[in-house]
C-alpha positions as CSV (number, residue, x, y, z in Angstrom):
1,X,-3.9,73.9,-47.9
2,X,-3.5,70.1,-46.0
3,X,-4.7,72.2,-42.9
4,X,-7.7,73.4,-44.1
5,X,-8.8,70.1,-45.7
6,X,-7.9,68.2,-42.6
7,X,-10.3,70.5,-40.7
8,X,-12.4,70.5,-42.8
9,X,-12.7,66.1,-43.0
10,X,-12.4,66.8,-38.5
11,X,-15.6,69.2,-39.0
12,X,-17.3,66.5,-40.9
13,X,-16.3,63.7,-38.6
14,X,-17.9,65.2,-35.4
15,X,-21.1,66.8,-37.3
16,X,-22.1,63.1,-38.3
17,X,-21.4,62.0,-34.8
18,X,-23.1,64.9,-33.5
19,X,-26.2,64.1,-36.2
20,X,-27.2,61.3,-33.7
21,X,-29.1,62.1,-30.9
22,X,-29.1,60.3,-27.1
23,X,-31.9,57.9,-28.0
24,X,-30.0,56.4,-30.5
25,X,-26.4,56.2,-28.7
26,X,-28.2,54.7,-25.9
27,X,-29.6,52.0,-28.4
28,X,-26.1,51.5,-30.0
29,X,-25.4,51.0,-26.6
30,X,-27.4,48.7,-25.3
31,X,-27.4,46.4,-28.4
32,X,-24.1,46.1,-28.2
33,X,-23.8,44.9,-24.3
34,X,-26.6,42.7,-24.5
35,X,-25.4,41.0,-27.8
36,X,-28.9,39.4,-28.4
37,X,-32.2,40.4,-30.6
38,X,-34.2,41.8,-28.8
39,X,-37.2,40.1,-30.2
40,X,-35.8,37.0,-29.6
41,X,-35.0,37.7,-25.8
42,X,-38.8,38.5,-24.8
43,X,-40.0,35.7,-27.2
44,X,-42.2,37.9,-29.3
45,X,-41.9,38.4,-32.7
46,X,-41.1,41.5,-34.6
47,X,-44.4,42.6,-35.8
48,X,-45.8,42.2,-31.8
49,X,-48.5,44.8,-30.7
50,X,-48.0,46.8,-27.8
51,X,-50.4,44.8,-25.8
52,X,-48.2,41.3,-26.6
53,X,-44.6,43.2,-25.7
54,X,-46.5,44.3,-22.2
55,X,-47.8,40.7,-21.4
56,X,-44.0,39.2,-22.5
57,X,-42.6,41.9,-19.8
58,X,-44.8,41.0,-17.3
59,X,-44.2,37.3,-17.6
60,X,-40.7,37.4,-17.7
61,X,-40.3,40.0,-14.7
62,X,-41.6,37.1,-12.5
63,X,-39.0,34.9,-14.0
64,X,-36.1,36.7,-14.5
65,X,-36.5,38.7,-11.2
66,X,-33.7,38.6,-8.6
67,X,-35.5,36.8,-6.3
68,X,-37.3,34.2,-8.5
69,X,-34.1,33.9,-10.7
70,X,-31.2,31.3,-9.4
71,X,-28.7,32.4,-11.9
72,X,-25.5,34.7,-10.6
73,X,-26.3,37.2,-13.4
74,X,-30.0,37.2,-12.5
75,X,-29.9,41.2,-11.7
76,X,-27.8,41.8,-15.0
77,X,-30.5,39.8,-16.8
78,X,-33.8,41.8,-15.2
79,X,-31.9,45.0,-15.7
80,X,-31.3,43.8,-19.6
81,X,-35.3,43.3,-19.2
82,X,-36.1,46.8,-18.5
83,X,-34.1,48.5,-21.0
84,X,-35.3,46.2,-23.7
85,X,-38.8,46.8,-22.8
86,X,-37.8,50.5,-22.5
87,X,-37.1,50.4,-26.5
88,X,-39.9,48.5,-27.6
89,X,-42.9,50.2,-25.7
90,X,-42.4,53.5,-27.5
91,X,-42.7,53.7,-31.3
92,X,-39.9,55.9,-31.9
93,X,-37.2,53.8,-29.9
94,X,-39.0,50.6,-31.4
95,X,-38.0,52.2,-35.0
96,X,-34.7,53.1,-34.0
97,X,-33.9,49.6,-33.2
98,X,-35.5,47.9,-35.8
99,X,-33.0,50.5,-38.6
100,X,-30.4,48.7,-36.3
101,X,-31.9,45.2,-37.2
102,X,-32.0,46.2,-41.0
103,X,-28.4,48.4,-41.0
104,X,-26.8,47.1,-38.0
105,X,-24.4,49.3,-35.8
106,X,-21.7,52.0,-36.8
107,X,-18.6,50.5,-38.2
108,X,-15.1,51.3,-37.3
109,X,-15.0,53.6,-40.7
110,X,-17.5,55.6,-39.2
111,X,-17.0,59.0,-36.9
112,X,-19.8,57.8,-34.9
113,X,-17.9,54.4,-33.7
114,X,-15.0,56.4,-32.3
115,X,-17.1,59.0,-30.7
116,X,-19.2,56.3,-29.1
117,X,-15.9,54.6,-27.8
118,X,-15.2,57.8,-26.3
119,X,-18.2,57.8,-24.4
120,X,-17.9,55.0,-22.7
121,X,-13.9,55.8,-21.4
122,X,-13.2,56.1,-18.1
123,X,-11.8,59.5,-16.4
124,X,-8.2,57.5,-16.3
125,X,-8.1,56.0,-19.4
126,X,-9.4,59.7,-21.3
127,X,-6.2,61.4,-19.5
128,X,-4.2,58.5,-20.4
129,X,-5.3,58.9,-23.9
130,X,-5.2,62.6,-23.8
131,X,-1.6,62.8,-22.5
132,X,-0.5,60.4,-25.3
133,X,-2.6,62.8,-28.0
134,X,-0.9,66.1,-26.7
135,X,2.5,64.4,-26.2
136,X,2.2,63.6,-30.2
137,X,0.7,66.9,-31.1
138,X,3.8,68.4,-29.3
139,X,6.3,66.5,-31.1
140,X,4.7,67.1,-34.1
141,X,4.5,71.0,-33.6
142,X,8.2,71.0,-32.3
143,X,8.6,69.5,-35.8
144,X,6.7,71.8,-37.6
145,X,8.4,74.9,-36.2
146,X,11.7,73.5,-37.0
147,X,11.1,73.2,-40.8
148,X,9.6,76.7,-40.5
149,X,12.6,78.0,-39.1
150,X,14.7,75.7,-41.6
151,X,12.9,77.1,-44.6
152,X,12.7,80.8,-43.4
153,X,16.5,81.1,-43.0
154,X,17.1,79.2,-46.4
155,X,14.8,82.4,-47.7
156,X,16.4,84.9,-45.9
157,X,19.9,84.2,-45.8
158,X,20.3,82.3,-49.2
159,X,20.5,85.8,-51.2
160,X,23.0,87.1,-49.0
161,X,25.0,83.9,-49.2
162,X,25.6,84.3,-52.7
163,X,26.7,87.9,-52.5
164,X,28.9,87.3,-49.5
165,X,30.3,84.1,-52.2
166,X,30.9,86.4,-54.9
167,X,33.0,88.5,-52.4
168,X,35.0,85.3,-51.5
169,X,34.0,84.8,-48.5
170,X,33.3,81.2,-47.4
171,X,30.2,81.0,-45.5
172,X,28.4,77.4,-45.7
173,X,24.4,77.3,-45.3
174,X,24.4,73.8,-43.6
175,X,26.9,75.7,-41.1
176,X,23.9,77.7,-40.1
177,X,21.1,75.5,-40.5
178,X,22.7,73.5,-37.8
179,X,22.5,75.8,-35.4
180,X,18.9,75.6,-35.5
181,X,18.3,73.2,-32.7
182,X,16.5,70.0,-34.0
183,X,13.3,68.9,-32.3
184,X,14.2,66.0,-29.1
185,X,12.2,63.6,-27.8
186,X,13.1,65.0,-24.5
187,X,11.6,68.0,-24.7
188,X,7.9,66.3,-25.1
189,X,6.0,66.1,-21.5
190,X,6.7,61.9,-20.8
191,X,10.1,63.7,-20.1
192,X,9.5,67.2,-19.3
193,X,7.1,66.5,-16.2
194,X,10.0,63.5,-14.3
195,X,12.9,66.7,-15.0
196,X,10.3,69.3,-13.4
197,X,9.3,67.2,-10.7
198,X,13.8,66.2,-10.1
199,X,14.6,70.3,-10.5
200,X,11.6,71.8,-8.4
201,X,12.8,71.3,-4.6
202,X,16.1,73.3,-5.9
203,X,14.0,75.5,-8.1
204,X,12.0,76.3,-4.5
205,X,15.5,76.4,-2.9
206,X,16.9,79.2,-5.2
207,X,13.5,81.0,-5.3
208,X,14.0,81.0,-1.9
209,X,17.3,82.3,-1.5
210,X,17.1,84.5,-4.6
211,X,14.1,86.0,-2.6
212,X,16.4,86.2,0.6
213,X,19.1,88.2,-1.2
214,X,16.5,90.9,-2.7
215,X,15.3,91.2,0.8
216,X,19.0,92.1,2.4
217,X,19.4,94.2,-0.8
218,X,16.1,95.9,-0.1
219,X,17.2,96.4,3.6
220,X,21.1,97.7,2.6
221,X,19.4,100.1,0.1
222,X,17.2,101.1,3.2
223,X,20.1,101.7,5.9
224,X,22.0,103.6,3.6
225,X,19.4,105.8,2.4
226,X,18.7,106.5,6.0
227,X,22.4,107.0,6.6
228,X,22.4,109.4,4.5
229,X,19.3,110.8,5.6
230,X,21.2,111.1,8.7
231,X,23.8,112.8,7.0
232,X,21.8,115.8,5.5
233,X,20.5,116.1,9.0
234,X,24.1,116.4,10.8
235,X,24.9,118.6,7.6
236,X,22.4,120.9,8.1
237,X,23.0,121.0,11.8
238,X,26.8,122.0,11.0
239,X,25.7,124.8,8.7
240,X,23.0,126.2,10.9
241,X,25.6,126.0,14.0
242,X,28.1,128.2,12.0
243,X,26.0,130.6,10.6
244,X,24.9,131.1,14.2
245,X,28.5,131.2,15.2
246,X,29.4,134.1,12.4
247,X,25.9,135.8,13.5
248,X,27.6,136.4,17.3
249,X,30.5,137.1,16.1
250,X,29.6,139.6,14.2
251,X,27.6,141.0,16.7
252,X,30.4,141.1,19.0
253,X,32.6,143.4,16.8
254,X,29.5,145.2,15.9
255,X,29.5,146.6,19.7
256,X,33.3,147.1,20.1
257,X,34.0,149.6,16.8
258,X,31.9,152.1,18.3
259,X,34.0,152.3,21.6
260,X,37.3,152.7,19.3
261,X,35.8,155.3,17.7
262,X,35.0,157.3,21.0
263,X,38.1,156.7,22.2
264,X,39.9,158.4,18.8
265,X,37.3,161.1,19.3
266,X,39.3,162.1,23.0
C-alpha cells in the first residue's frame, strides 16, 4: 500500500512540474540569474506602455552595449538587456513575470524547484547524481528482497518447524534464517564496478583459454571421428577382400569335383 501512495505523491510531483510550460521556466530562470526587478533595471515603471519599454531598450542598448560599456561584465549586462526586453514586449511573458512579482518563485517545497534544478545540471554532475540514486535504489532493493525472503521462509517453514518439534527433533529457525545471505555494501556498484574492472583481464584470460580448450576438444572429437571413419573404411575393405577370397575359392573346387567324378566314372 506505501508503494502505491508513494507513486501516487511521485505522479503528482512531476504533473505540477510538467503543468508549467517553457515560457515560464525560462522566466524562473532568468529572474533568478539576474537577481534584479526588471522594472527597476530599464527604469520604467510597472504600468509602462509598450511604446515607453521600446524607447528604455533603445536607450540603454547604446549604453550598455559592449563597445560603449567600460565595465568587464558589459556583454553579461547587454545580454541581461535582451532577455529582459524579451519578457516585457509581449503581453503574455509581461504577465508571467509580473505573477512572479506578486507570488515570487517556486520554493524548495515545491516539485517545480527540484525539476528546475535538474534543468540546469550538467551532463557530469546528472551521472554523478544518477550513480548515487541507483547505487541507493540498489541497496535498498537488496534490502527489500532480503526481508522478502526472511518473511517467506518464516511462512513456509514455521508449520513444519513445529511438527518436526513435536517429533523431537531440534531444528532452530534462526539456524535457517541465517543462511539467507544478508544484503553488503559491497555488492552495490561504488564496489562492484573497481572488482569488475580488477577481475576482467583474467576474466578475458580464462575466456580465452576456456575457448582454447573447446577448440582442441572440438578438433580431438574431429580426428577421432575421422579415425574411425577410417576404420569402417579398412573394415569394409577386409570384408569385401574375403568375401572375394571365399568367391575364388569356391570357384576353384567348383571346377575340380567334376574331374573326380570322371575319373570314378573310368
Amino acid at each position: 500500500m506505501k508503494f502505491y501512495v508513494n507513486l501516487l505523491l511521485l505522479c503528482s510531483c512531476c504533473w505540477g512540474a510538467l503543468a508549467w510550460d517553457s515560457d515560464e521556466l525560462e522566466i524562473f530562470d532568468l529572474v533568478e540569474e539576474i537577481n534584479q526587478n526588471f522594472y527597476e533595471f530599464m527604469n520604467i515603471s510597472q504600468e509602462a506602455t509598450n511604446n515607453e519599454i521600446k524607447r528604455a531598450f533603445r536607450s540603454l542598448s547604446i549604453v550598455l552595449h559592449p563597445d560603449k560599456n567600460p565595465s568587464e561584465d558589459a556583454n553579461i549586462q547587454f545580454r541581461n538587456l535582451v532577455s529582459i526586453y524579451e519578457v516585457l514586449k509581449e503581453a503574455s511573458k509581461r504577465e508571467k513575470y509580473n505573477k512572479v512579482l506578486r507570488e515570487g518563485l517556486p520554493n524548495w517545497k515545491s516539485a517545480l524547484y527540484y525539476y528546475r534544478r535538474m534543468r540546469k545540471i550538467g551532463l557530469y554532475e546528472g551521472a554523478a547524481i544518477l550513480f548515487v540514486i541507483i547505487t541507493i535504489g540498489q541497496y535498498l532493493f537488496a534490502w527489500a528482497a532480503y526481508l522478502e525472503k526472511k518473511y517467506t521462509a518464516e511462512q513456509v517453514f514455521g508449520s513444519k518447524l513445529k511438527k518436526l518439534q513435536k517429533k523431537n527433533k531440534s531444528i532452530d529457525m534462526d539456524v535457517i534464517l541465517k543462511e539467507i545471505p544478508s544484503p553488503s555494501v559491497l555488492n552495490t556498484l561504488p564496489f562492484q564496478i573497481p572488482l569488475f574492472i580488477w577481475h576482467l583481464p583474467s576474466t578475458i584470460k580464462e575466456a580465452f583459454s576456456r575457448a582454447n580448450e573447446l577448440k582442441e576438444i572440438a578438433l580431438e572429437k574431429r580426428r577421432l571421428e575421422l579415425e574411425e571413419v577410417k576404420r569402417q573404411e579398412e573394415l569394409e575393405r577386409e570384408l569385401e577382400e574375403q568375401a572375394r577370397l571365399r568367391k575364388e575359392k569356391k570357384g576353384k573346387s567348383s571346377q575340380t569335383t567334376p574331374k573326380h567324378h570322371s575319373a570314378r566314372k573310368d
